[in-house]
ZADO-1210 file (C-alpha; in nm, 4 decimals, padded with zeros to 6 digits):
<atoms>
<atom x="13.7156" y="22.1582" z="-00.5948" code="UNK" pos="1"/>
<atom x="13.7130" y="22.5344" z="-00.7861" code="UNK" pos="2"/>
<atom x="13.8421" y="22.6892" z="-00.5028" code="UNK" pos="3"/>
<atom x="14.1511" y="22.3803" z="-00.4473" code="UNK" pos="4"/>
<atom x="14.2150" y="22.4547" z="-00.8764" code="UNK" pos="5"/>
<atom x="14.1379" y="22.8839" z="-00.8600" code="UNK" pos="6"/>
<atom x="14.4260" y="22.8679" z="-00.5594" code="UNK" pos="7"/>
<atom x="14.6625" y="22.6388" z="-00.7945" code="UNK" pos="8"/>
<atom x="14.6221" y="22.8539" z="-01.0687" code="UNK" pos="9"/>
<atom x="14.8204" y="23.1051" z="-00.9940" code="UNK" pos="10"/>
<atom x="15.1846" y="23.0743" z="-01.0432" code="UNK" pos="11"/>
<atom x="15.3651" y="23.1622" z="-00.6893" code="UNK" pos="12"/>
<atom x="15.0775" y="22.9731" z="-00.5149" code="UNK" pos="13"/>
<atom x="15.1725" y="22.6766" z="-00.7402" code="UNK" pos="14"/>
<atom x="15.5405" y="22.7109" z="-00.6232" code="UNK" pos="15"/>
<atom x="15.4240" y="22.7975" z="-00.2299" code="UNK" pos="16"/>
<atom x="15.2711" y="22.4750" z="-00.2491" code="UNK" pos="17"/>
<atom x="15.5684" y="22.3052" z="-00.4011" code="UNK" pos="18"/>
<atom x="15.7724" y="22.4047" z="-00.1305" code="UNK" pos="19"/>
<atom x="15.5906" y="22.3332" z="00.1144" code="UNK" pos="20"/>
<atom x="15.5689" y="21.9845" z="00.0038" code="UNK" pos="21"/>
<atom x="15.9077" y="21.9555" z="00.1357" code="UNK" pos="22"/>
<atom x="15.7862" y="22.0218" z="00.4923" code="UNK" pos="23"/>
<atom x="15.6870" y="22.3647" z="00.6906" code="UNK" pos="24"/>
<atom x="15.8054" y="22.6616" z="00.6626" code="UNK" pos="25"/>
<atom x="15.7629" y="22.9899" z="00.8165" code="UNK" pos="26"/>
<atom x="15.6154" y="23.3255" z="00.5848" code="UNK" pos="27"/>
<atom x="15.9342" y="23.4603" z="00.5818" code="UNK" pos="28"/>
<atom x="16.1043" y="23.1589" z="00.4706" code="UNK" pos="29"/>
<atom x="15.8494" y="23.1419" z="00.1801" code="UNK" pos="30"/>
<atom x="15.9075" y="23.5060" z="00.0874" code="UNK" pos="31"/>
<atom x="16.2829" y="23.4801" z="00.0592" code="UNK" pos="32"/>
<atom x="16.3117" y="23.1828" z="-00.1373" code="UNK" pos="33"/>
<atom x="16.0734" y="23.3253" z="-00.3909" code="UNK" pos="34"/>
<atom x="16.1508" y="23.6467" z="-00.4113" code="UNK" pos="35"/>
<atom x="15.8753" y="23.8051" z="-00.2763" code="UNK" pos="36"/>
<atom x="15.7922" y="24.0486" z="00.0099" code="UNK" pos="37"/>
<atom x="15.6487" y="23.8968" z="00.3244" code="UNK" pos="38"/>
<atom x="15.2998" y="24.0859" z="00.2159" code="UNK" pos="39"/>
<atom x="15.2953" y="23.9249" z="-00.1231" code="UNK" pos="40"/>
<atom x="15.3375" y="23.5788" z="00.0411" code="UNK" pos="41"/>
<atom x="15.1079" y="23.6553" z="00.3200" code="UNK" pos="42"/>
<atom x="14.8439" y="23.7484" z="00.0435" code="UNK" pos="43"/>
<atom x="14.8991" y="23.4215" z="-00.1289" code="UNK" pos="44"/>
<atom x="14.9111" y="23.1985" z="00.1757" code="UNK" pos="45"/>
<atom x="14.5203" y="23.3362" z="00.2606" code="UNK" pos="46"/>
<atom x="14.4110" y="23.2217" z="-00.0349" code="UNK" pos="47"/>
<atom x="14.5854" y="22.8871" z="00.0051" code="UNK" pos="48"/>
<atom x="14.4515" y="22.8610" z="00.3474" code="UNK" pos="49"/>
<atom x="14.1045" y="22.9321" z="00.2611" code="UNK" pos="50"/>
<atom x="14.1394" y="22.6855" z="-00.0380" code="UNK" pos="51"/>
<atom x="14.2021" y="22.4336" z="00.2290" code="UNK" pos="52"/>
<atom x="14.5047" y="22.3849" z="00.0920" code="UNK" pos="53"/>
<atom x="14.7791" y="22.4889" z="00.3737" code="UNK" pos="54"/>
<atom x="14.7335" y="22.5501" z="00.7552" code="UNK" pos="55"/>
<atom x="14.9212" y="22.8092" z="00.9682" code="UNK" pos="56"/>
<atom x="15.0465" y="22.7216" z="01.3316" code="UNK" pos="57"/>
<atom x="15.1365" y="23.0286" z="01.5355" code="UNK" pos="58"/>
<atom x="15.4785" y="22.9512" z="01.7369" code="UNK" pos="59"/>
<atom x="15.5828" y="23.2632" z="01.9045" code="UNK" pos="60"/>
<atom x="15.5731" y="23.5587" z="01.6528" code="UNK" pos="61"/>
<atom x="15.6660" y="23.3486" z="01.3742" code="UNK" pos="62"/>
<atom x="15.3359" y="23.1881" z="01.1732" code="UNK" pos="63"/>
<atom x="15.4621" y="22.8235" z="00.9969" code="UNK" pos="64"/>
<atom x="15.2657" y="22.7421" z="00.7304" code="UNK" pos="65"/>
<atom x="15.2499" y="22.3328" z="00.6124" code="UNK" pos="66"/>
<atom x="15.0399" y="22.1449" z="00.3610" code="UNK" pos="67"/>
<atom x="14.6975" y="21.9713" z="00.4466" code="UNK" pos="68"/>
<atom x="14.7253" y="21.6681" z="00.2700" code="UNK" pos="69"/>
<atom x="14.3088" y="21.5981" z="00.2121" code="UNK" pos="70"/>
<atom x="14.2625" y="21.8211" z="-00.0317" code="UNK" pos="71"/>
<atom x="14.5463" y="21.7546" z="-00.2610" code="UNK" pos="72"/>
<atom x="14.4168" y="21.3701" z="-00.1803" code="UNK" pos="73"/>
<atom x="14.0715" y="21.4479" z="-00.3428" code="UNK" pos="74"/>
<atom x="14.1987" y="21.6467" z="-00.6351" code="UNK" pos="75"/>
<atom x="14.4351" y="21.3150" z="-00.6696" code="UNK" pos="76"/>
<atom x="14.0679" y="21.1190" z="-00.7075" code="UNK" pos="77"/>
<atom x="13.8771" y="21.3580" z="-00.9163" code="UNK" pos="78"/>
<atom x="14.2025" y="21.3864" z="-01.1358" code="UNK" pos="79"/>
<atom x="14.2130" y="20.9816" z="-01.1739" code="UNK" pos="80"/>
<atom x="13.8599" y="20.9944" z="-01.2682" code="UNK" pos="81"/>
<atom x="13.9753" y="21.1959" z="-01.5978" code="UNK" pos="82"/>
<atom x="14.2576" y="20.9746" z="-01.6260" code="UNK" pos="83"/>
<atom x="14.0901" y="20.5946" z="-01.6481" code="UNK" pos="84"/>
<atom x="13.8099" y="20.8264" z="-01.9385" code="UNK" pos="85"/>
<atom x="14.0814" y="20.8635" z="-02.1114" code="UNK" pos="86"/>
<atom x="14.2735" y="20.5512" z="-02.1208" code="UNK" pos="87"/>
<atom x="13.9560" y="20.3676" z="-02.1882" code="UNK" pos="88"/>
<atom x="13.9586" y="20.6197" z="-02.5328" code="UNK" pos="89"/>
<atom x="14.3142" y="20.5646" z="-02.5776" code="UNK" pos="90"/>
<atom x="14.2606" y="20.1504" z="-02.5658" code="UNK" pos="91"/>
<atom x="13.9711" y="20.2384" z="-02.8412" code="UNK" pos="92"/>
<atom x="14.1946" y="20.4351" z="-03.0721" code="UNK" pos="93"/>
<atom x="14.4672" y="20.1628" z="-03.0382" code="UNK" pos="94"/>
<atom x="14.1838" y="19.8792" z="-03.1197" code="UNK" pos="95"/>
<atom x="14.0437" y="20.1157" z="-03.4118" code="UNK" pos="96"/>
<atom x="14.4036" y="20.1909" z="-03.5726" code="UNK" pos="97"/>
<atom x="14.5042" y="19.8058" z="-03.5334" code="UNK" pos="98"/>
<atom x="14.1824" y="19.7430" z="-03.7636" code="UNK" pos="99"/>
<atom x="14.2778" y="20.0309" z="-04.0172" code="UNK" pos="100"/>
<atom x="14.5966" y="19.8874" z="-04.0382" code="UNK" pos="101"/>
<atom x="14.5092" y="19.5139" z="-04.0965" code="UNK" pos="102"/>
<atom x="14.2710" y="19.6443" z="-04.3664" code="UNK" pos="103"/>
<atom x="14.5452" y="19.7969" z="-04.5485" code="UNK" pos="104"/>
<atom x="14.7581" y="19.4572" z="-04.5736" code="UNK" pos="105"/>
<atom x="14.4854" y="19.2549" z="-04.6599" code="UNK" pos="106"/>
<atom x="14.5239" y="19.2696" z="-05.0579" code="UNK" pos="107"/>
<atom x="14.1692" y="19.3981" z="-05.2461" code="UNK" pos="108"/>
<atom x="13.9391" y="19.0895" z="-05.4048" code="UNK" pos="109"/>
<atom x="13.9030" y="19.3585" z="-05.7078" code="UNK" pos="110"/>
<atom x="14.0746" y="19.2540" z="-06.0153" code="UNK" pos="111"/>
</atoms>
């Protein structure tokens, strides 16, 4: 999972992946619509692949790069695990805030 979130992290291998979500695309493809030079994508797309994240199929002199939907599927998991924590505290806070508040409209037995 650090390796799937380090390869994330970065900003253009954020967007790579974005893209990519869209279907395959070849390095140069990636490089122009990001502005980058084919080694600067080529750099990024390593890291991606050795994340797990993307995988490369060789067609003639051209590499096309696409997503690998697995590992995206277990951050998805490990991400919802976070997600029903904090619901669960967000249900408590409601149920704790509903008390404060019906203890401030009930009037005081004090005279």
């Amino acid at each position: 999972m650090n390796s799937i979130l380090s390869a994330l992290a970065e900003p253009n291998r954020l967007k790579i992946v974005e893209l990519l979500r869209d279907g395959p695309l070849t390095v140069g493809e990636i490089a122009d619509r990001l502005g980058l030079h084919q080694p600067q994508a080529s750099k990024h797309l390593r890291v991606l692949s050795e994340a797990g994240l993307v995988e490369m199929q060789p067609v003639a002199n051209r590499r096309i790069y696409r997503l690998r939907p697995q590992p995206l599927l277990e951050l998805n998991r490990w991400l919802a695990s976070f997600s029903r924590v904090w619901e669960e505290r967000f249900d408590r806070l409601d149920d704790y805030l509903l008390e404060l508040q019906k203890s401030d409209r009930e009037p005081d037995d004090k005279p």
